[in-house]
C-alpha positions, -999 to 999 in steps of 0.1 A, spaced: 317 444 318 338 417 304 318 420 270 328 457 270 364 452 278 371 422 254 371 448 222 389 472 240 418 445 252 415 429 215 427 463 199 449 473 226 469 437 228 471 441 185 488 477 191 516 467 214 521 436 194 529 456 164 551 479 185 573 446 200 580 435 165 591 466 149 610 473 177 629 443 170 627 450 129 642 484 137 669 466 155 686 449 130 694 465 97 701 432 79 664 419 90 651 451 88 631 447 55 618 408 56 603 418 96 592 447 90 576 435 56 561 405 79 552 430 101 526 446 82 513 413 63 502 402 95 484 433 106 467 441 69 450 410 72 440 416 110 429 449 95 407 428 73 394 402 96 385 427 124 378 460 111 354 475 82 379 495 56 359 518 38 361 529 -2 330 550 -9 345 570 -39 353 564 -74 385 554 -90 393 591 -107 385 609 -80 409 585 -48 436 590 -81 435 627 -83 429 637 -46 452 604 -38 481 622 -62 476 652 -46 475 646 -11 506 626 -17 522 658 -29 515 677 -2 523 655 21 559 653 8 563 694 -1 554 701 37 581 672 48 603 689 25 596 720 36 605 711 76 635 691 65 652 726 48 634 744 80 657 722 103 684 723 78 690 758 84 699 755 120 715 723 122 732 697 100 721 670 120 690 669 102 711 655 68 735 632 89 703 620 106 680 611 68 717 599 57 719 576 83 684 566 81 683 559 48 718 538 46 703 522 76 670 510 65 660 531 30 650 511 -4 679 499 -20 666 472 -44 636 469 -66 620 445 -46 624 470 -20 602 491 -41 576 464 -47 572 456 -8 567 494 -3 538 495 -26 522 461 -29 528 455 14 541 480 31 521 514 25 490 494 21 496 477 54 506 507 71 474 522 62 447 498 64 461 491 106 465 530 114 443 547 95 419 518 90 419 494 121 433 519 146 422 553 139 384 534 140 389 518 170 399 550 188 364 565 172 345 544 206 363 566 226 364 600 212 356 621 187 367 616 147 390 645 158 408 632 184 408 596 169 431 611 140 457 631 165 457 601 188 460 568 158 487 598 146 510 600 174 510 562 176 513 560 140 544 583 148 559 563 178 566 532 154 591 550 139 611 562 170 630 521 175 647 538 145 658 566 162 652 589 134 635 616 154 624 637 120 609 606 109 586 604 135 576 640 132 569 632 94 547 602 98 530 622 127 524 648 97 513 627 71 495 607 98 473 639 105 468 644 70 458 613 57 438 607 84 415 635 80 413 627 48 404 593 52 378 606 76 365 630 49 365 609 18 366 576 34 380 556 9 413 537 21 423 535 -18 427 569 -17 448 572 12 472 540 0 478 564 -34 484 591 -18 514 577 4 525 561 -23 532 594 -45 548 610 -11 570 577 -9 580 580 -46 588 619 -45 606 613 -13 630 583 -23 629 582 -65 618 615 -76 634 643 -51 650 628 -25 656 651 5 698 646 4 698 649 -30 
């Protein structure tokens, strides 16, 4: 029994660590970046140690469906941000306040987004977590479930449409990762949605 539970204690101890220290990166703007940044160094490489991350397609192919995913992902955020724009203007104060909160500012804001953030975001949800979940239910399931969670780690910001868009582009990029299983793939593709949604066409622009 013990041999059984270990795994499932292992997994489950790593989850709400990762939720204890972004709840306290999420409550403090002016730490916000180097703990949350620490945050996910730390879990990539437990991603590494104790999970198998998968990359069984070719470079062309993670960088088209990668680019397009990514695309997707951010014209369907999009698309729900104008939806909630149209009955209430909380949904600008609320990416307004978000973003002056805790958005990119700096260049080397940029670089942690895409050389330790994204990347570490993925390889613990989608490729330590979502995994995990996979001993105790169906592929299906696994994605909904290491999506929710995915989403949850966004609500110590309090930015509810936040957590409904990493719920969404949880979903998607998990069943993609599921589908093509190639984590490279997955890492482009929310890195284009992460460009297009603070470079290229920011929602309160």
């Amino acid at each position: 029994m013990l041999n059984i539970l270990a795994p499932h204690l292992r997994w489950t101890a790593l989850l709400v660590a990762v939720y204890v220290l972004l709840f306290f990166a999420f409550s403090n703007e002016k730490i916000f970046w180097y703990m949350y940044t620490f945050t996910m160094l730390l879990f990539m490489a437990l991603s590494f140690v104790l999970g198998k991350i998968e990359d069984e397609v070719q470079t062309w192919e993670y960088l088209v469906f990668g680019i397009g995913y990514g695309t997707l992902t951010y014209g369907l955020i999009a698309i729900a941000y104008r939806f909630f724009f149209l009955f209430t203007d909380k949904a600008v104060i609320s990416v307004e306040q978000f973003l002056t909160d805790f958005g990119p500012t700096s260049v080397w804001h940029y670089i942690l987004l895409i050389l330790i953030i994204i990347p570490g975001e993925e390889l613990f949800w989608r490729g330590f977590i979502q995994q995990k979940l996979k001993a105790y239910m169906s592929p299906f399931f696994s994605v909904l479930a290491s999506s929710i969670l995915f989403g949850l780690s966004m609500s110590f910001s309090g930015f509810w449409l936040g957590v409904l868009a990493a719920i969404t582009s949880g979903l998607l990029w998990g069943f993609l990762y599921e589908w093509k299983k190639s984590m490279p793939l997955i890492i482009i593709a929310h890195i284009t949605m992460t460009v297009l949604l603070f470079l290229v066409l920011p929602l309160n622009s």
